[in-house]
C-alpha positions in Angstrom: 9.6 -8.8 -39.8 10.8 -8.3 -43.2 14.1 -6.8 -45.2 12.6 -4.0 -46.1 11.6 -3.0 -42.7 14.9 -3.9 -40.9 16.8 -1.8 -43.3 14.8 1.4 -42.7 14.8 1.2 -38.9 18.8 0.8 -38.9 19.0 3.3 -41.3 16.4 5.4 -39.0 18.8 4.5 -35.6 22.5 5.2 -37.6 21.1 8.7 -38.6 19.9 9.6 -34.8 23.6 8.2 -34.0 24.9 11.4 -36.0 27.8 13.3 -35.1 27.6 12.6 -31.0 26.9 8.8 -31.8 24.0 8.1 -29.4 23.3 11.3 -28.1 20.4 12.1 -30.5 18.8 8.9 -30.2 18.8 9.8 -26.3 14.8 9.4 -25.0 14.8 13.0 -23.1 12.2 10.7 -20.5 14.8 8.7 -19.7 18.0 10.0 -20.3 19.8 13.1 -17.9 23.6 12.7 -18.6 25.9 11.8 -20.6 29.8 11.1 -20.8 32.6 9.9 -23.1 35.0 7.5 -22.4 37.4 7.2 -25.6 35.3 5.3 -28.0 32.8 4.3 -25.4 29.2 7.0 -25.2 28.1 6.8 -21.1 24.6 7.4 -20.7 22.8 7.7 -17.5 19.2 6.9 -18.0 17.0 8.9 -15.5 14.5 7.5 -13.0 10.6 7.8 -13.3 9.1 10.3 -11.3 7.1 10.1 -8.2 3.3 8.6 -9.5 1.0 10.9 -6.8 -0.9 9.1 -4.8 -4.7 10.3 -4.9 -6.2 7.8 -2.5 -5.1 5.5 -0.1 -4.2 1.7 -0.9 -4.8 -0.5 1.8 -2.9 -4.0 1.2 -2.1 -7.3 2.6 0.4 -9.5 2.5 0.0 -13.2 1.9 3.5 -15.1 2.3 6.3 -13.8 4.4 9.4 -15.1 3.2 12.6 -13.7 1.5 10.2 -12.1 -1.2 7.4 -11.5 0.9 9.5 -9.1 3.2 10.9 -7.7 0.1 7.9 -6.9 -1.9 6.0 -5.2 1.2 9.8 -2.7 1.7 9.3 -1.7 -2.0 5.5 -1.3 -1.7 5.0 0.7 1.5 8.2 3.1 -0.2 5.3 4.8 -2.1 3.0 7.3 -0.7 -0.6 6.2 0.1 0.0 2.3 0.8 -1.3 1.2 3.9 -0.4 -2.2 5.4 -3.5 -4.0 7.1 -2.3 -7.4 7.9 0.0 -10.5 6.6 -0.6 -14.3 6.3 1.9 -16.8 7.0 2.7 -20.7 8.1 5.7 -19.7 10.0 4.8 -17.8 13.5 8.4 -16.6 12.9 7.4 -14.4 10.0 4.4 -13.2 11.8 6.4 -12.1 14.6 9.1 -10.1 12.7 6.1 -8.5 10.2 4.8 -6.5 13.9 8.9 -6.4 14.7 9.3 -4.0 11.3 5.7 -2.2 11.0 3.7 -2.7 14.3 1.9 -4.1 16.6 -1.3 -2.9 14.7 -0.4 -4.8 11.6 -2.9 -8.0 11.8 -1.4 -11.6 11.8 -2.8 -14.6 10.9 -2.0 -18.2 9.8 -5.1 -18.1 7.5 -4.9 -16.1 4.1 -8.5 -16.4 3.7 -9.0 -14.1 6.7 -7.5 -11.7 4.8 -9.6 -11.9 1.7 -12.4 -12.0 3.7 -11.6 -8.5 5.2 -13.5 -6.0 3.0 -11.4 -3.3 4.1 -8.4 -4.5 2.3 -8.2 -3.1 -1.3 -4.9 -5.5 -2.9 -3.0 -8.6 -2.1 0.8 -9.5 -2.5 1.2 -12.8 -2.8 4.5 -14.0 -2.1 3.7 -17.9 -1.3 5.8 -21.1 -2.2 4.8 -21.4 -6.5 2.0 -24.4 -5.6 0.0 -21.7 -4.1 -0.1 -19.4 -6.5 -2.7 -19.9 -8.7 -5.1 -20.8 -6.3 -4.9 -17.9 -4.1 -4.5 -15.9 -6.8 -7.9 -16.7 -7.9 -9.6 -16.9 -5.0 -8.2 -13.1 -4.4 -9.8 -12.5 -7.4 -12.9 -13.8 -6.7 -13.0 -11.5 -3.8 -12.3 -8.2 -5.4 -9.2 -8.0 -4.4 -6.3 -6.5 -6.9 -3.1 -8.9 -6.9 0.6 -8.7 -7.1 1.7 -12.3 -7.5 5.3 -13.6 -7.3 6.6 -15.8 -10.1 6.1 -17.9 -11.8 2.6 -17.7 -12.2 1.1 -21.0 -12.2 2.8 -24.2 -10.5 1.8 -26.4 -13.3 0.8 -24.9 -17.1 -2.6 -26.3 -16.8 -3.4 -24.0 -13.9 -3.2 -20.9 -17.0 -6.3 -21.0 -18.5 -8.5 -21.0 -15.2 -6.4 -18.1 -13.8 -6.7 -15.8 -17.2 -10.6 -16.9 -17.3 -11.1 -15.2 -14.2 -9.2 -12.3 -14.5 -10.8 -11.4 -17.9 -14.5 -11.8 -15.6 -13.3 -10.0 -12.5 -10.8 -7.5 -14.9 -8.7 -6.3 -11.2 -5.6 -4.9 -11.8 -3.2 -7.8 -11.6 0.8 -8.0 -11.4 3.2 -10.7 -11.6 6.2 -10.1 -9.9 9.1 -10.2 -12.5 10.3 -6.7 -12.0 12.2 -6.6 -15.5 8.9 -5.4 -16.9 9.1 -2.4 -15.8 12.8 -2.0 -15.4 13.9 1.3 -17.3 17.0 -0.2 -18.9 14.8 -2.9 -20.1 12.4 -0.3 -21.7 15.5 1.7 -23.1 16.9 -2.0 -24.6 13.0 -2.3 -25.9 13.8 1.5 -27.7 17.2 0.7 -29.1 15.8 -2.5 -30.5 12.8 -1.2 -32.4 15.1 1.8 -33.6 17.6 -1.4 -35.2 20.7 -0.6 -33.2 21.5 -4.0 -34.2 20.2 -4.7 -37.4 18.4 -8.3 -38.0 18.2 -10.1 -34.2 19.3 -13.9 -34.9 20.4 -15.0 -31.5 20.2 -14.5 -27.8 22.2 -16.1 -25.0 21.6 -15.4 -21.1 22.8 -17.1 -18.6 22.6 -16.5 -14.7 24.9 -18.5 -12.6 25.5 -18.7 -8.8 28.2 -19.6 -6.5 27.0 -19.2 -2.8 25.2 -21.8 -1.0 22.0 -19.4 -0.1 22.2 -18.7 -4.0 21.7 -22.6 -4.4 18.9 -22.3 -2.0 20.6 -23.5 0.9 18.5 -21.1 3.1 18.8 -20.8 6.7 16.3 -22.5 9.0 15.1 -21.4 12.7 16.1 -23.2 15.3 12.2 -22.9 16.9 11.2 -23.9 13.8 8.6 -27.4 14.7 5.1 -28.3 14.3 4.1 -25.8 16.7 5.7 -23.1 15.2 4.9 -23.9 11.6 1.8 -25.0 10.1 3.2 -27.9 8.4 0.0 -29.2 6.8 -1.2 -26.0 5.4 1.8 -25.0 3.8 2.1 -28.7 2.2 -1.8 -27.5 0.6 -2.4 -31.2 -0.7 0.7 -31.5 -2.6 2.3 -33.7 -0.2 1.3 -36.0 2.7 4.5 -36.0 4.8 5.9 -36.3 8.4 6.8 -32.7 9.2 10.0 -31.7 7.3 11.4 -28.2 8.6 14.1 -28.9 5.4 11.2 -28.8 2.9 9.4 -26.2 5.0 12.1 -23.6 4.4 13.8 -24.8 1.5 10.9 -25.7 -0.6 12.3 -24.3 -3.7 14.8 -27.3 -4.0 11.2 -29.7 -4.5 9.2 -30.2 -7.5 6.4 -30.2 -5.4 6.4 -27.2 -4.2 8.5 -25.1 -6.1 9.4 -25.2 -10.0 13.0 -25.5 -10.2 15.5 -23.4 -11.9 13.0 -22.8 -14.8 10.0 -21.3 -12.8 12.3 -19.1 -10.0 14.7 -18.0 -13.2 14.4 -18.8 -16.4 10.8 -16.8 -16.0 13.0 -13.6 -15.6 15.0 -13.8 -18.4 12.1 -14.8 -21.0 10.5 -11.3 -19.0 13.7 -9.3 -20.3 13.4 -10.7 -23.6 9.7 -10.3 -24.3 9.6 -7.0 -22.7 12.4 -5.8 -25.3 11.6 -8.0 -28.4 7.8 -7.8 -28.2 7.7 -11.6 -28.7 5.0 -13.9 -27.5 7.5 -16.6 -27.2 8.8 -19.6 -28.6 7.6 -22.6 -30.5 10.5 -25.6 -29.8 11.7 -26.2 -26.0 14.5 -28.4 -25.6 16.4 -28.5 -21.8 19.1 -30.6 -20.4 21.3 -30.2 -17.0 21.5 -32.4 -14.3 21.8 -32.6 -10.3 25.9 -32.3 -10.2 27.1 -30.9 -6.4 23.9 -29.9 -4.2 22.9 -33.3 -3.5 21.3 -32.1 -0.4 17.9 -34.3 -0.8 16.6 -32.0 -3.7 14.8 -33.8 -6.9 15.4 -30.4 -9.2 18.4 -29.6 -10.9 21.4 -27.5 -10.3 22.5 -26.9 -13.9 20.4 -26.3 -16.3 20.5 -25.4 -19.9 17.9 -24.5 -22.3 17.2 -23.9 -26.2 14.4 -22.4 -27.3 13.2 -21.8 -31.4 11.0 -18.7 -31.8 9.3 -18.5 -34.9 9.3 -15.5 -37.5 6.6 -12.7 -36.3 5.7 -9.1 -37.2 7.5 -8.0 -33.8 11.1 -10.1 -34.8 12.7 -12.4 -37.0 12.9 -16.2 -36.6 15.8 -16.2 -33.6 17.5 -19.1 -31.3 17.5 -18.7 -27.7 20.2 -20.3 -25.2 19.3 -20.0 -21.4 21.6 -21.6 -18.4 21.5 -21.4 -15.0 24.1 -22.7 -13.1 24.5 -23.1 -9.1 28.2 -24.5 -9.1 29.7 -21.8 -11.4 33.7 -21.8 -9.7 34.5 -18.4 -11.7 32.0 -17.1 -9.3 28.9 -16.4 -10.6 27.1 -13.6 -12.7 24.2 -12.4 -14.8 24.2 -11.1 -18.7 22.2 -10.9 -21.3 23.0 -10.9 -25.1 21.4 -10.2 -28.4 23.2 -10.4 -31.5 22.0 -8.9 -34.5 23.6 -8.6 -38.2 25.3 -5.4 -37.4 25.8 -5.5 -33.5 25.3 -6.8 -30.2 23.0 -5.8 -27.4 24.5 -6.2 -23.7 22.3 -6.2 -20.6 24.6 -6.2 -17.4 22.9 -5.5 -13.9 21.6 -2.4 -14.4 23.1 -1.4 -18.1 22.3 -1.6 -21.7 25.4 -1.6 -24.3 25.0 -1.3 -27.7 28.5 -2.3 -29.4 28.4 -2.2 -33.5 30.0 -4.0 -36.3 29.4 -3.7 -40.1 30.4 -6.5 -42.4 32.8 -5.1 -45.3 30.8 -5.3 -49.0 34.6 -6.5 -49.8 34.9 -10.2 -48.9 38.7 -10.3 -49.3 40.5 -13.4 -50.3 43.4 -15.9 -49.2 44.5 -17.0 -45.7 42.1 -19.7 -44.7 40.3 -20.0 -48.3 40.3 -21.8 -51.5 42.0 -19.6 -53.5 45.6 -20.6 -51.9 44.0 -23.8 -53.8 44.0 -22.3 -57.4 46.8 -22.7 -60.0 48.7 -19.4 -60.4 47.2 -18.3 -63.6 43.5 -19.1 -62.2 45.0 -16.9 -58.7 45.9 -14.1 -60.9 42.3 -14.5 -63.1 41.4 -14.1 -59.8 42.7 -11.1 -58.4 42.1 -8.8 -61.8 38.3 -10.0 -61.2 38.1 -9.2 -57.8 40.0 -5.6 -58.3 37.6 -4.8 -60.7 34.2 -5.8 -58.7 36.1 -4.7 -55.2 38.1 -1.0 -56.3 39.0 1.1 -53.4 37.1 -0.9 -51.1 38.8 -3.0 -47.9 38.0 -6.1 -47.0 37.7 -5.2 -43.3 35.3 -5.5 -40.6 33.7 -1.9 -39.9 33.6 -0.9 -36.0 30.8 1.9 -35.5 31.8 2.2 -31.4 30.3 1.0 -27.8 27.3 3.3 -26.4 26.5 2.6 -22.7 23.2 3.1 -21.2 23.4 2.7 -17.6 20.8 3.3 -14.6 21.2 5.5 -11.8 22.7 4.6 -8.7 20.7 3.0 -6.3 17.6 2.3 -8.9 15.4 -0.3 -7.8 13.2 -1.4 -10.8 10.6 -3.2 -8.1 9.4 0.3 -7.0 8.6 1.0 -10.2 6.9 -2.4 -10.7 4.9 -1.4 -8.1 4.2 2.0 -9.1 2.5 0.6 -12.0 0.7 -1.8 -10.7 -0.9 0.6 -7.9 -1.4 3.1 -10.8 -3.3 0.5 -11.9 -5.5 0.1 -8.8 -6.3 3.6 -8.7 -7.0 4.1 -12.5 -9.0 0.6 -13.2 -6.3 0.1 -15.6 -4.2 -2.6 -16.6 -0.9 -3.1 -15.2 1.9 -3.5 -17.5 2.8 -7.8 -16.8 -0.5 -9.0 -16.3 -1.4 -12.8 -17.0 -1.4 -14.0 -20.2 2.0 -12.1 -20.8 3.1 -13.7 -17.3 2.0 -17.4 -18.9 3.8 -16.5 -22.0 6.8 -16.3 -19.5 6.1 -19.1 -17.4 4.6 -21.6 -19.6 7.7 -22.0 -21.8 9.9 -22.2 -18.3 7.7 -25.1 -17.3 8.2 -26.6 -20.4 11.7 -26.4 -19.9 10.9 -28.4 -17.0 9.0 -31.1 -18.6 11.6 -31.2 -21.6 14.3 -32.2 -19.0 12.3 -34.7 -16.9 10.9 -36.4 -19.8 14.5 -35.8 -21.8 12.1 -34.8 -25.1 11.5 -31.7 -27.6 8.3 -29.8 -26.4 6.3 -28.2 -28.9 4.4 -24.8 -27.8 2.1 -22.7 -29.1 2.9 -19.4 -28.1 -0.4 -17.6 -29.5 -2.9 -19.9 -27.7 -0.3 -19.8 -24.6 -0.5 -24.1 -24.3 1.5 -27.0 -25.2 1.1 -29.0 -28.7 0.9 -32.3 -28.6 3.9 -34.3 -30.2 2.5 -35.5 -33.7 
């Protein structure tokens, strides 16, 4: 992205500001009301409509967890999605999938039943991260369409198979990071390309927790045995062990099984931040952190912090990126999002988009903290007549344009729309809108968060071929 190009669309997004500030640059899809508070511009953004459903979807679920259960609630909310059966190691989960939708919903232990059932049309996989590509695949190979959690892969290696075979099979495919089709990310996306903050040269999210189920201290069944659970299935290879109902439930807190921090988190916020800057992500991974008060048997970390360089592209300018996640946060916790440009700030909280603006003055000013309290007096007063002269009229002061607020509606749920497109998708043949290679441009740098912090190195990655370089 060059000068030339920044200039013009801030120059394009100051004139839509006009006299109502950021009611001209309103998207009438997305926009349906609007109110001032003082300096502040209040938008409500407006909900997608209803996608009609022209045939009926008939979908399985494999994995029953936390995500599982929450993915099939925002699925069977839209018209024309039948649920045919679920998969599961926990008996538990099988049980409570009849409790909420019937006795007629199929059960089994076995997710290759389910793929095996030709009258099933699409799969949600909701399974612990080792699982994923491998099911996901093997889906595929069956002509099923898939909706599969994040992170993508388990390992990075496990990309390149995955994409090969959804290029052969081409069925519509969704990772579930719901920020992709969010409509306050969509609107950030907008106001960026329309240079609501000038030249992007830094971003900074963090997401930090201060519950114990937030540190993935989940609850465990008291039935819960090796009766109940099918310990050695769940385990798929990755472990050999005596059954552990600790690991079994709380799988996230082992590399293992689940991908720490980076793959359950940091995948999100690189989601938000591709979805808006267009970026195919960065080129220099650095991550530190360390295992500080949840020493509850876990090998992953429960701070973690992470720097990422992305290079200069035709979507954005060269930019730094700082991510942390932190499970022991005593101010209590909480999510945001910030990118700063050279003439503003973007601000994603929950479900809200701010645009706050700052110009720098063309007048520098003198004095205070600055060398010329260092000159002699006649070389101050040289000074002064120079500056007058270059400076007339103008004010050394930094220009505030004003806050404009973009906020969703109450009650939005941006994982109903991820699943409208994705079942759009299905019915079209079309593509759905975070399909595999972006979902590898979002997990592969989070994994190599991972391996930068175990191996306490830089990792260099290629963000184009979607792979790691090796360190010269």
């Amino acid at each position: 992205m060059n000068k030339t190009d920044n200039n013009n669309s801030r120059r394009k997004f100051l004139k839509k500001l006009g006299g109502s500030a950021v009611l001209a640059a309103a998207s009438p899809s997305l926009l349906s009301a609007a109110t001032n508070f003082a300096d502040k511009h209040v938008q409500i953004l407006k909900k997608r409509g209803r996608v009609p459903a022209n045939d009926r979807i008939n979908i399985a679920a494999i994995g029953l967890g936390i995500m599982g259960f929450g993915n099939l609630k925002a699925a069977l909310s839209r018209e024309g999605i039948e649920l045919v059966s679920g998969a599961d190691c926990y008996d538990g989960h099988l049980q409570k999938l009849n409790e909420l939708y019937g006795s007629h919903v199929k059960t089994t232990r076995h997710y290759e039943e389910i793929l095996d059932d030709p009258g099933i049309d699409a799969v949600i996989i909701s399974t612990p991260d080792h699982w994923h590509a491998r099911q996901a695949i093997a889906a595929m190979k069956k002509g099923k369409a898939v909706y599969c959690e994040k992170p993508l892969v388990h390992k990075i290696e496990e990309g390149e198979a995955l994409i090969r075979e959804h290029r052969n099979t081409k069925v519509a495919f969704q990772v579930g990071s719901q920020w992709a089709s969010s409509i306050v990310i969509h609107k950030a996306k907008e106001l960026y390309q329309q240079g609501a903050i000038g030249k992007l040269n830094f971003v900074e999210v963090y997401t930090d927790r201060f519950d114990a189920k937030g540190a993935w201290q989940y609850s465990i069944p008291p039935n819960a045995s090796e009766t109940t659970c099918d310990w050695r299935t769940f385990q798929g290879g990755a472990t050999a062990l005596p059954f552990d109902p600790v690991r079994f439930f709380r799988w996230r807190n082992y590399q293992a099984y689940g991908t720490g921090m980076a793959g359950d988190l940091f995948v999100h916020l690189f989601t938000r931040l591709h979805t808006i800057t267009g970026s195919l992500g960065p080129e220099r991974i650095y991550a530190t952190g360390g295992l500080n008060y949840w020493k509850d048997g876990r090998d992953v970390a429960d701070l973690m912090l992470g720097l990422f360089d992305y290079p200069e592209t035709q979507q954005h300018p060269a930019f730094n990126l700082s991510l942390r996640v932190n499970f022991v946060d005593g101010s209590g916790g909480g999510d945001s999002m910030r990118l700063v440009g050279n003439e503003g700030e973007m601000v994603l909280d929950g479900n809200s988009v701010s645009i706050r603006n700052k110009k720098l003055p063309q007048a520098p000013g003198y004095g205070g903290w600055d060398t010329f309290e260092t000159f002699p007096e006649k070389v101050q007063q040289e000074f002064v007549s120079q500056y007058n002269e270059k400076y007339q009229g103008i004010r050394p002061q930094v220009l505030s344009v004003g806050e404009n607020i973009f906020q969703a509606p109450k009650g939005y749920d941006m994982r109903v729309d991820h699943f409208d497109d994705w079942f759009n998708a299905i019915r079209t043949k079309g593509v759905a809108i975070e399909g595999p290679e972006f979902a590898m441009r979002t997990a592969g740098p989070a994994l190599a968060a991972n391996i930068s912090y175990n191996e306490k190195r830089i990792v260099h990655w290629d963000p184009s071929q979607i792979r790691q370089k090796q360190s010269s």
